[in-house]
ROVO-561321 format. One record per residue (C-alpha): residue in one letter; x, y negated, z negated. Coordinates in steps of 0.25 Angstrom, whole numbers, padded with zeros to 4 digits, always signed. Example, Ala and Ser with C-alpha at 12.3 -4.5 7.8 and 13.67 -1.06 7.14 Angstrom:
// ROVO-561321
A+0049+0018-0031S+0055+0004-0029
This chain:
// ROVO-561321
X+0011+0058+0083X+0002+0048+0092X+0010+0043+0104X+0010+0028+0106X+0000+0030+0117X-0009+0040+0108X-0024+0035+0107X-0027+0045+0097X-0025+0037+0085X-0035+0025+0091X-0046+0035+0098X-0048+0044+0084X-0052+0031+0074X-0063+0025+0085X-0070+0036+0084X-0073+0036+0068X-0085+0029+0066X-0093+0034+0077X-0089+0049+0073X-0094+0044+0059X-0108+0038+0064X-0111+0050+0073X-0108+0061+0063X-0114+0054+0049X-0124+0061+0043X-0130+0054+0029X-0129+0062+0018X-0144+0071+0015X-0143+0070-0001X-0134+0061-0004X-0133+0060-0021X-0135+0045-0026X-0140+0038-0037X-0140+0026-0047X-0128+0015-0044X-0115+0015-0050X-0101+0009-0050X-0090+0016-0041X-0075+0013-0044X-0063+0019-0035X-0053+0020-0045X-0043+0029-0048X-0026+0030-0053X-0021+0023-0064X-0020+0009-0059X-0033+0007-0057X-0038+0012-0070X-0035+0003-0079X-0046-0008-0070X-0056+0004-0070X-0056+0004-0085X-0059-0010-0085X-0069-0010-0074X-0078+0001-0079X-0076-0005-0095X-0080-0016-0094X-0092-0014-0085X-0097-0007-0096X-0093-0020-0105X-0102-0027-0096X-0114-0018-0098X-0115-0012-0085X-0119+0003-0085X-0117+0005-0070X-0112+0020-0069X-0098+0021-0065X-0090+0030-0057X-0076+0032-0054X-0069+0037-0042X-0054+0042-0042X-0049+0052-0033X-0037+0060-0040X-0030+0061-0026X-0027+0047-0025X-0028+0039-0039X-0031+0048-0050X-0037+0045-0065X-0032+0052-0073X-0040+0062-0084X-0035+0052-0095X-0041+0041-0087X-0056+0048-0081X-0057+0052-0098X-0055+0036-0101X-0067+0032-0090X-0075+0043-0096X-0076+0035-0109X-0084+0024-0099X-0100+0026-0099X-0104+0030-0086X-0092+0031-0079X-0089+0047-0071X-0076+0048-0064X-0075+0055-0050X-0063+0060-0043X-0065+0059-0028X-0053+0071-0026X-0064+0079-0032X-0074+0077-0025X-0069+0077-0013X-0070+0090-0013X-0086+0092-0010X-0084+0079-0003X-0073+0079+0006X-0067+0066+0008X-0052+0058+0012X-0047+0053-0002X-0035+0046+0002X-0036+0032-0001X-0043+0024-0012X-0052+0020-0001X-0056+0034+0002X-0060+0035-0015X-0070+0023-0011X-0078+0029+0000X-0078+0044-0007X-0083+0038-0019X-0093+0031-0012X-0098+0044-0006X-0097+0053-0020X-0102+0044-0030X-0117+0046-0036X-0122+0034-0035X-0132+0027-0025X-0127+0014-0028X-0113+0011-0030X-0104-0001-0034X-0090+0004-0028X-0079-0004-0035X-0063-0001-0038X-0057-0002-0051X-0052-0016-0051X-0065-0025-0052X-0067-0028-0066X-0083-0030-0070X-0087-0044-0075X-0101-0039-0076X-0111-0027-0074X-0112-0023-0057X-0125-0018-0059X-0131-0031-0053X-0123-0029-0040X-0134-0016-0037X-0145-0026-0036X-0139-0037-0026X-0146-0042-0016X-0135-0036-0005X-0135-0022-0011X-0150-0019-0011X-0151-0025+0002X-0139-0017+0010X-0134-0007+0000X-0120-0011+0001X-0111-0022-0005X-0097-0026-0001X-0089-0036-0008X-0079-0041+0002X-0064-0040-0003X-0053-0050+0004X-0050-0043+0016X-0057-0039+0027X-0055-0032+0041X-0049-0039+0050X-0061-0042+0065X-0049-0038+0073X-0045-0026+0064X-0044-0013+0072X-0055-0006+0062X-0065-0014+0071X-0062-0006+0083X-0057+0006+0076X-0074+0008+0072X-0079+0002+0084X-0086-0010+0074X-0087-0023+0079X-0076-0033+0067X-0084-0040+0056X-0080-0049+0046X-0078-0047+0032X-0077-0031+0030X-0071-0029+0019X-0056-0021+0019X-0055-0019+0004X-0060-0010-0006X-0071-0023-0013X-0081-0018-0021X-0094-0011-0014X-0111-0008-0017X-0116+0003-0011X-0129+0007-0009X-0125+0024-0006X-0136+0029+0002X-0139+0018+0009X-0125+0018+0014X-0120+0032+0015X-0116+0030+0031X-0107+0018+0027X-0100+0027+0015X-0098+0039+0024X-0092+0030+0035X-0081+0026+0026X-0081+0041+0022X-0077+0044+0037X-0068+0030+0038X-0059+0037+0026X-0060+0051+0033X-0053+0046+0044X-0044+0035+0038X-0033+0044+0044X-0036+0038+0057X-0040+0025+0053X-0027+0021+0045X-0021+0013+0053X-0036+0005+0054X-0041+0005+0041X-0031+0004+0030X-0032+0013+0018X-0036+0001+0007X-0049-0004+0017X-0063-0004+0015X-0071+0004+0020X-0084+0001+0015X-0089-0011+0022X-0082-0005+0036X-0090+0007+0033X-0103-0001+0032X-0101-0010+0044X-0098+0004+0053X-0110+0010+0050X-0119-0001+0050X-0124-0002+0037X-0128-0013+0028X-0121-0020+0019X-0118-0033+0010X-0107-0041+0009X-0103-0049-0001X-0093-0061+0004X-0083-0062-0008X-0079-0052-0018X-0073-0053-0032X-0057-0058-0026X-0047-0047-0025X-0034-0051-0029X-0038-0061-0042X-0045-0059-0054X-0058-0066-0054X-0072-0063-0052X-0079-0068-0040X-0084-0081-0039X-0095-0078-0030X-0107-0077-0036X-0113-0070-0023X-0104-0057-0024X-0110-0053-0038X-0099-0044-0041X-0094-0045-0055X-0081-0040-0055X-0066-0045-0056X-0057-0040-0046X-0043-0037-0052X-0039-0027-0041X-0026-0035-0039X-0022-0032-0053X-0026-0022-0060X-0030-0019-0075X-0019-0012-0082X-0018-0004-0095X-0006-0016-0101X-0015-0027-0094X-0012-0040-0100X-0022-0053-0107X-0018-0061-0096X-0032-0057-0089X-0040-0059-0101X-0045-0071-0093X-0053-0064-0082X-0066-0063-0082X-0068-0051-0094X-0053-0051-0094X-0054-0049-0110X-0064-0037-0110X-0056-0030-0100X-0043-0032-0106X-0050-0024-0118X-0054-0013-0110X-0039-0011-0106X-0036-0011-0119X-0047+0000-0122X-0039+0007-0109X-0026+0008-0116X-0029+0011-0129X-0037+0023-0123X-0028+0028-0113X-0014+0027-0120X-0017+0030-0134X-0002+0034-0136X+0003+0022-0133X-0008+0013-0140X-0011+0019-0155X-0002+0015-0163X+0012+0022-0167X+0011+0023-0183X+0024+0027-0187X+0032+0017-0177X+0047+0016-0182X+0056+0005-0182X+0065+0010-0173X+0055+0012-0162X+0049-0001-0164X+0063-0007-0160X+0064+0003-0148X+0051-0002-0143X+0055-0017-0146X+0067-0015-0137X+0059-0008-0125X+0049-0018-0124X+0052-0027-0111X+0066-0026-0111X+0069-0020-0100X+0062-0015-0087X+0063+0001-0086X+0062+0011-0076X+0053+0024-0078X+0055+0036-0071X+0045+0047-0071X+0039+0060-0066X+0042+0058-0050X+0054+0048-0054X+0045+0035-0050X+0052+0024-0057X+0043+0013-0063X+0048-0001-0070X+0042-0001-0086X+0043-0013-0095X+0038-0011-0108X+0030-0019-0115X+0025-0024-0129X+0011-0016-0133X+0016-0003-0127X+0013-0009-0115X+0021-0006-0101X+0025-0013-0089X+0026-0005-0076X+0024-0004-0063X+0016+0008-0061X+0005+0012-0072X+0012+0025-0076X+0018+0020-0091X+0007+0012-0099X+0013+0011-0111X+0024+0015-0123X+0028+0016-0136X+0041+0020-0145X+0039+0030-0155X+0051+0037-0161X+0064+0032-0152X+0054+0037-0139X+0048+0030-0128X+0033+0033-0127X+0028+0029-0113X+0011+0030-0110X+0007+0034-0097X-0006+0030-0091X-0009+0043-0089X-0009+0049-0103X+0005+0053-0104X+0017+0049-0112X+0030+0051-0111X+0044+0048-0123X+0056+0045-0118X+0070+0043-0127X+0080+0034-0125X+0092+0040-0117X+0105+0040-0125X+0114+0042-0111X+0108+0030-0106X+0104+0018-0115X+0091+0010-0110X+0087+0025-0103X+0076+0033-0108X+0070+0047-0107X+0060+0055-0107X+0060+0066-0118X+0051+0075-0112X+0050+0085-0102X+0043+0087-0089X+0036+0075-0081X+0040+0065-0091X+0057+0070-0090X+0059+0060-0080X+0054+0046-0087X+0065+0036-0092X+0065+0021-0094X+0078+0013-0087X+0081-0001-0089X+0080-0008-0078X+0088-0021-0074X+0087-0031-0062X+0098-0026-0054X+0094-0013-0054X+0082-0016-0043X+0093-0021-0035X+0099-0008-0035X+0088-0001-0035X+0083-0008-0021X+0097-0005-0015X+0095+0011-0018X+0081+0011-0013X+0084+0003+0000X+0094+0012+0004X+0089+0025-0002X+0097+0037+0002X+0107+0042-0005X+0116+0056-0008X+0120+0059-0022X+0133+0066-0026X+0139+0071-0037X+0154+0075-0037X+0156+0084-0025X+0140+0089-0024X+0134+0087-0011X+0126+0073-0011X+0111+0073-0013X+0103+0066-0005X+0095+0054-0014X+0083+0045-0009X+0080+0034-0018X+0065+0029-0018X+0063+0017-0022X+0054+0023-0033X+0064+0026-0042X+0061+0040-0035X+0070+0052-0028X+0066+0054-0013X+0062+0067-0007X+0075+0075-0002X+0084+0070-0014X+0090+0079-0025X+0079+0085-0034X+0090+0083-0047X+0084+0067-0046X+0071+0062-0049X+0072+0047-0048X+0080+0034-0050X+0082+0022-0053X+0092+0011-0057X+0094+0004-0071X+0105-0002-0074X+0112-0004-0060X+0113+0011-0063X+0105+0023-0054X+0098+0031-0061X+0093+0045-0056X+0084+0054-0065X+0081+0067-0066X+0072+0077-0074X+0078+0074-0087X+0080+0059-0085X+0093+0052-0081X+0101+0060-0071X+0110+0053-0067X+0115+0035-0066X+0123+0030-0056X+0131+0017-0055X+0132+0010-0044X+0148+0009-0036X+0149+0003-0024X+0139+0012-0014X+0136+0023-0023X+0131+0027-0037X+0139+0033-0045X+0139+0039-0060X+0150+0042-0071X+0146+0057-0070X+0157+0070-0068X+0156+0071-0058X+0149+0059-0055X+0136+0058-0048X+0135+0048-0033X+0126+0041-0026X+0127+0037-0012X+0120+0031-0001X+0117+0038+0010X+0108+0031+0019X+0107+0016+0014X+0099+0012+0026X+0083+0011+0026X+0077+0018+0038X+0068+0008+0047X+0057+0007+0056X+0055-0004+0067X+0040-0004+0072X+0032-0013+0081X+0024-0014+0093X+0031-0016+0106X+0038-0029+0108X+0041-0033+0094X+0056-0032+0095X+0055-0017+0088X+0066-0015+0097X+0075-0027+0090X+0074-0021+0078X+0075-0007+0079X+0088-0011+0087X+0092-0019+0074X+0091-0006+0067X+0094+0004+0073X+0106+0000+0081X+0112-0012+0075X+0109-0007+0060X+0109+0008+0063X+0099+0011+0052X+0090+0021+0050X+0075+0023+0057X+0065+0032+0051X+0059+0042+0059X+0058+0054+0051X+0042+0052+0052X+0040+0050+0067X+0045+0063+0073X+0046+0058+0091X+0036+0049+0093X+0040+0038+0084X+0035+0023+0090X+0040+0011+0084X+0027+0004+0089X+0018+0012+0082X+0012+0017+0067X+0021+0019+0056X+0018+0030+0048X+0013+0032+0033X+0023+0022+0023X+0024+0034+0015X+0033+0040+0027X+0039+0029+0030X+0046+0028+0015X+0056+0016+0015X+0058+0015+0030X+0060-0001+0032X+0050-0002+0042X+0052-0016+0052X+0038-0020+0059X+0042-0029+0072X+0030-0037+0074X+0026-0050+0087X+0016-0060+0087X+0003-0053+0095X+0002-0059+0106X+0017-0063+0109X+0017-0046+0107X+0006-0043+0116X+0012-0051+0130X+0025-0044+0126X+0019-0031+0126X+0012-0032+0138X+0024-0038+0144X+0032-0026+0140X+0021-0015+0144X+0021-0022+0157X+0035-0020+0160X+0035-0006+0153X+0025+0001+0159X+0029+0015+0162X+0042+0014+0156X+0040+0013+0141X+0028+0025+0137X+0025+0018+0125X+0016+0008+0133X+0004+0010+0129X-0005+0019+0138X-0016+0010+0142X-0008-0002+0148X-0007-0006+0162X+0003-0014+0166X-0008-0021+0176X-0015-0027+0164X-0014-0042+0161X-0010-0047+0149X-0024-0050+0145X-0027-0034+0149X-0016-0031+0140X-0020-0039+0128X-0035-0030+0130X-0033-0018+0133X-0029-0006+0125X-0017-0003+0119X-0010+0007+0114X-0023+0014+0101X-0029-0001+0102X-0037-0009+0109X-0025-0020+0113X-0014-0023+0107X-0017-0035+0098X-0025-0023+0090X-0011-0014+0091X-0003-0029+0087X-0014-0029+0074X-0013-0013+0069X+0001-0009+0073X+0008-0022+0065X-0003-0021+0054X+0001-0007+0054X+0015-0007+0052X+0014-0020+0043X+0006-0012+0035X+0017-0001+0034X+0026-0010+0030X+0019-0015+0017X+0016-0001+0013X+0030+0004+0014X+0035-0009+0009X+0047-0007+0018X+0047-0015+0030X+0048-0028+0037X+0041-0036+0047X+0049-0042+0061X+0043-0054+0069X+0046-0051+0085X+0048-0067+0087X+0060-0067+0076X+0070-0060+0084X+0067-0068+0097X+0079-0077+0094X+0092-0074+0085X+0090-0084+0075X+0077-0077+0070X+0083-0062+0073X+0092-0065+0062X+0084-0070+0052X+0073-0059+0056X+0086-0047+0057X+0090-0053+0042X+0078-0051+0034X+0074-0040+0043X+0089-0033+0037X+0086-0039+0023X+0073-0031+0021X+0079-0018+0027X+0091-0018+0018X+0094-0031+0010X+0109-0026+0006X+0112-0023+0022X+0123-0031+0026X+0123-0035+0040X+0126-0046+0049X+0113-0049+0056X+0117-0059+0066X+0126-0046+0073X+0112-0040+0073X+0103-0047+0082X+0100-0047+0093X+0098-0055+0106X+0093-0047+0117X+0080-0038+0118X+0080-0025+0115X+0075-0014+0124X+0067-0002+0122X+0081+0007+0116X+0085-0005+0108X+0095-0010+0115X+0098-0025+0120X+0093-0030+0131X+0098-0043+0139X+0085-0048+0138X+0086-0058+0127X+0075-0062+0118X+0065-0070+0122X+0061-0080+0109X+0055-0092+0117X+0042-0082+0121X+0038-0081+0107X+0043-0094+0101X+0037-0103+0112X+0024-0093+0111X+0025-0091+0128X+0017-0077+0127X+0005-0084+0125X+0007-0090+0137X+0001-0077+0141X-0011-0080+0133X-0025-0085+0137X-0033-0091+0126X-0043-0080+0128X-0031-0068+0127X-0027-0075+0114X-0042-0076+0109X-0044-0061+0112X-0030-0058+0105X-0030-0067+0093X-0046-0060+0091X-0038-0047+0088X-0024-0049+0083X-0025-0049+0065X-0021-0063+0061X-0018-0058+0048X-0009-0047+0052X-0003-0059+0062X+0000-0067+0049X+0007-0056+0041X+0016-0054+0053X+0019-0070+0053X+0010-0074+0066X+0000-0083+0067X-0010-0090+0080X-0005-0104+0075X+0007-0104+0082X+0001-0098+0094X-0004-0112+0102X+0000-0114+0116X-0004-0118+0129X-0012-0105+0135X-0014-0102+0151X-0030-0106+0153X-0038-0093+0155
């Protein structure tokens, strides 16, 4: 690992494009003819929308040849599926994992899928478009735009767009420009005109390794791409609005489509979107879709009895259940009138109740019976063997989620039973049984303020909750116990942002856990965080101060430091003026209002990926009023059912390098009566305020309105 003074993660991304544009060579016989539509789809959320699409463009009467791009290795379609989009005129289906091996490519990301499908399809010109946009009329006409014969190349914008102070500028040496595009819109693409943009977003995806931390995974390439390598292209100022469902009203972007990416077709879609725009007609094709791809669960049951009609009667949403299946995920399922499901994952489309037994349809093809359980009311089973032993449906009750946040919150445990040696348990909080546990469990949950854990033959064993454990009335009987209830945590920052408070908070007043299992000896709170699929549940705490009260702190401090702490960075003199400071390299970037913008994005990013965390504000631990409110809700989101008196928690001293109390005592009135800008000329603040993200300041609860004062003349 990267010392905090390493430039080897700065100096190896600079050097991307111009590798690319000294070593591109264009194709000799590049293969290419006719136009066609492209669509990145793939896995079985999206399918349903790519149904609609691609029926009801030929509705329309368009006969534009169509070809559909998966790639097995990230978001597969099933053989069921590809023989369903076979029954489509003109419509081949290519799987890039395939492929990829007589054109070797990185296929990590959906992003990756667009570029390689780019490369690899057959045809000269190319309408690039995902699954979501449903047509409202034939794209043929887009070909012949005046913008498109002219260039080669059409964007439609989508809502968001890089930032001009966004390290992506400097990371490919471009100068910033307005308005390029960081979403997957809709693209035209004129192929052999443009094949030295397409193999630069090629080499942008072979090294996305090293450009993670600049270009996130779900960015656009596209127009990036073009503007590196200078070629031409046309923009088109609005697009159809992501988000809502509605055409464009813009006459000028001539794109006929409904953009329904924000929600989906689904196979159980209800009327209530008859109203858009073809809303009817494509209600009609889903209808087609079911009836074709779950004929089990659709063609009518001939011999239906009495009994079973009054089984189904009684099922249909009464209750909210829980199904465990192969791999013990555990879903929520409502059932519904019409066969129809409710769930929150596209696994179970459908049902039925024929002869006493539970017929569930899954998306995929498969069915699976299950029978009521006479050792549990309300409980049923699966009655066949293999992948389908494990599925049951438990009712579910509204105090059961706030026992089932209680387990997951705190989730080791040791299971006993009679004098056997205890067995360590982790509870995910996907109903799942974590890595290292007993292989006799393969999931849980709770029903009935009972916990449930479940085997390979269905119900294994249910618990009841006394006192601090989980008991049953078993000979002997089985027992749960906890055996760590604390989360671990992570305190990270950059220098100055009171890191130290809180990791005291924890650590010593609170004694609880840290994670470090990932870092090995050169762990540095002040730097990246690594993948959120490591980090688990870890409760990470992001301490974060307003730029530019940050940026005189630090140099105060590196000042004063210099020679003592060796995290300073390498570059700095302690000769350097402020101004200097505020210019001059730091640390992998060019100053530090570039390090305050990617290390907080960064780490606020991590965050919402992990959905564990929390963000501290510096200024609210200045005084004690604001420490307790701050230590209160910061507690609250750790562990809601911690019991502890915050005000014998804070603290009213700073805290030095080992976290331990200083006599110094807090200095509020610095921040609060704003005197560090004091140290400010109007031309210093300029050149910051040109290069700190005033969106990122905004998420973090800063602003420049509250910023005016009396400044030194220059």
């Amino acid at each position: 690992m990267a010392t905090p003074n390493s430039t080897s993660q700065a100096s190896s991304p600079l050097r991307i494009r111009d590798s690319f544009l000294r070593k591109y060579v264009p194709p000799t016989s590049p293969v290419a003819q006719g136009r066609g539509l492209v669509v990145i789809a793939g896995g079985l959320e999206s399918f349903p929308s790519l149904w609609v699409q691609l029926r009801e463009l030929r509705r329309l009467g368009s006969t534009l040849p169509v070809e559909v791009w998966y790639c097995s290795a990230i978001s597969p379609l099933t053989t069921r599926m590809r023989e369903l989009l076979a029954r489509i005129p003109n419509v081949q289906v290519f799987d890039a994992a395939a492929i990829r091996k007589t054109f070797p490519a990185v296929l990590t990301t959906t992003r990756d899928l667009h570029t390689f499908a780019l490369l690899n399809t057959k045809f000269h010109e190319v309408l690039v478009v995902t699954p979501f946009l449903t047509p409202l009329a034939c794209p043929e006409t887009l070909f012949e735009t005046e913008g498109f014969r002219t260039s080669g190349a059409v964007f439609w914008r989508g809502a968001r767009k890089w930032n001009k102070n966004h390290l992506i500028w400097r990371t490919l040496d471009l100068a910033p420009r307005d308005g390029v595009d960081t979403l997957a819109a809709p693209a035209l693409i004129d192929r052999l005109r443009h094949w030295k943009a397409l193999y630069f977003c090629k080499h942008l995806c072979d090294h996305s390794r090293e450009l993670e931390k600049v270009i996130p995974a779900q960015a656009q390439l596209l127009n990036l791409a073009w503007y590196s390598t200078d070629s031409p292209f046309h923009e088109i100022d609005t697009n159809p609005p992501r988000g809502t469902e509605g055409e464009s009203s813009d006459e000028k972007t001539s794109f006929p489509w409904n953009d329904l990416s924000s929600r989906p077709w689904l196979l159980d879609e209800s009327s209530s979107r008859a109203a858009l725009t073809n809303g009817a007609t494509c209600l009609q094709h889903l209808l087609e879709l079911a009836a074709a791809w779950k004929p089990m669960l659709y063609d009518p049951v001939a011999s239906i009895s009495e009994e079973d009609a009054q089984l189904a009667q009684l099922l249909i949403g009464q209750s909210v259940y829980k199904l465990a299946g192969t791999g013990a995920s555990v879903h929520r399922l409502v059932l519904l009138e019409e066969h129809a499901t409710q769930t929150n994952y596209a696994g179970v489309v459908g049902w039925h109740v024929l002869n006493g037994k539970l017929h569930l349809g899954w998306a995929n093809g498969h069915t699976r019976q299950l029978a009521k359980d006479k050792a549990h009311p309300g409980h049923w089973i699966s009655v066949e063997r293999g992948s389908a032993s494990m599925i049951r449906l438990m009712p579910s009750h509204p105090s059961d989620d706030l026992l089932t946040k209680q387990l997951t919150l705190r989730p080791h445990y040791r299971l006993s039973r009679g004098d056997d040696t205890p067995l360590p348990l982790s509870l995910s909080s996907d109903g799942s049984i974590g890595p290292g546990s007993s292989p006799r469990f393969r999931g849980w949950t709770i029903t009935e303020g009972q916990l449930a854990f479940l085997g390979e033959r269905g119900l294994t064993a249910l618990l009841r909750p006394e006192g601090s454990v989980f008991v049953d009335s078993c000979t002997p009987p089985w027992q749960l116990e906890r055996h760590d209830t604390r989360r671990r945590y992570l305190v990270h920052g950059l220098q100055r942002t009171c890191t130290n408070v809180i990791e005291f908070l924890f650590s010593r007043q609170l004694n609880a856990p840290r994670t470090t299992q990932f870092f090995g000896s050169v762990y540095w709170k002040h730097g990246w965080l690594p993948s959120s699929n490591a980090l688990g549940n870890t409760f990470i705490i992001i301490c974060v101060r307003h730029p530019l009260d940050w940026m005189l702190a630090c140099y105060e401090y590196f000042v004063r430091e210099h020679g003592k702490d060796t995290t300073i960075c390498s570059q700095f003199s302690p000769t350097w003026t402020f101004e200097e400071f505020l210019r001059r390299p730091h640390y992998f970037w060019p100053s530090p209002a570039e390090r305050w913008n990617v290390m907080n994005q960064h780490w606020l990013n991590r965050v919402h990926e992990t959905g564990s965390g929390t963000i501290v504000r510096a200024e609210m631990l200045q005084s004690l009023a604001l420490q307790s409110k701050t230590f209160h809700n910061l507690l609250s989101d750790y562990d809601p059912f911690m019991e502890v008196e915050v005000d014998k928690l804070l603290v009213a001293n700073r805290m030095t390098n080992n976290c331990s109390s200083s006599s110094a005592p807090m200095d509020s009135h610095k921040y609060w009566e704003r005197r560090y800008l004091e140290q400010y000329t109007p031309k210093m603040l300029q050149n910051v305020k040109e290069i700190l993200d005033e969106r990122l300041m905004q998420q973090l609860g800063y602003t420049w309105k509250d910023l005016e004062q009396v400044h030194k003349p220059n």
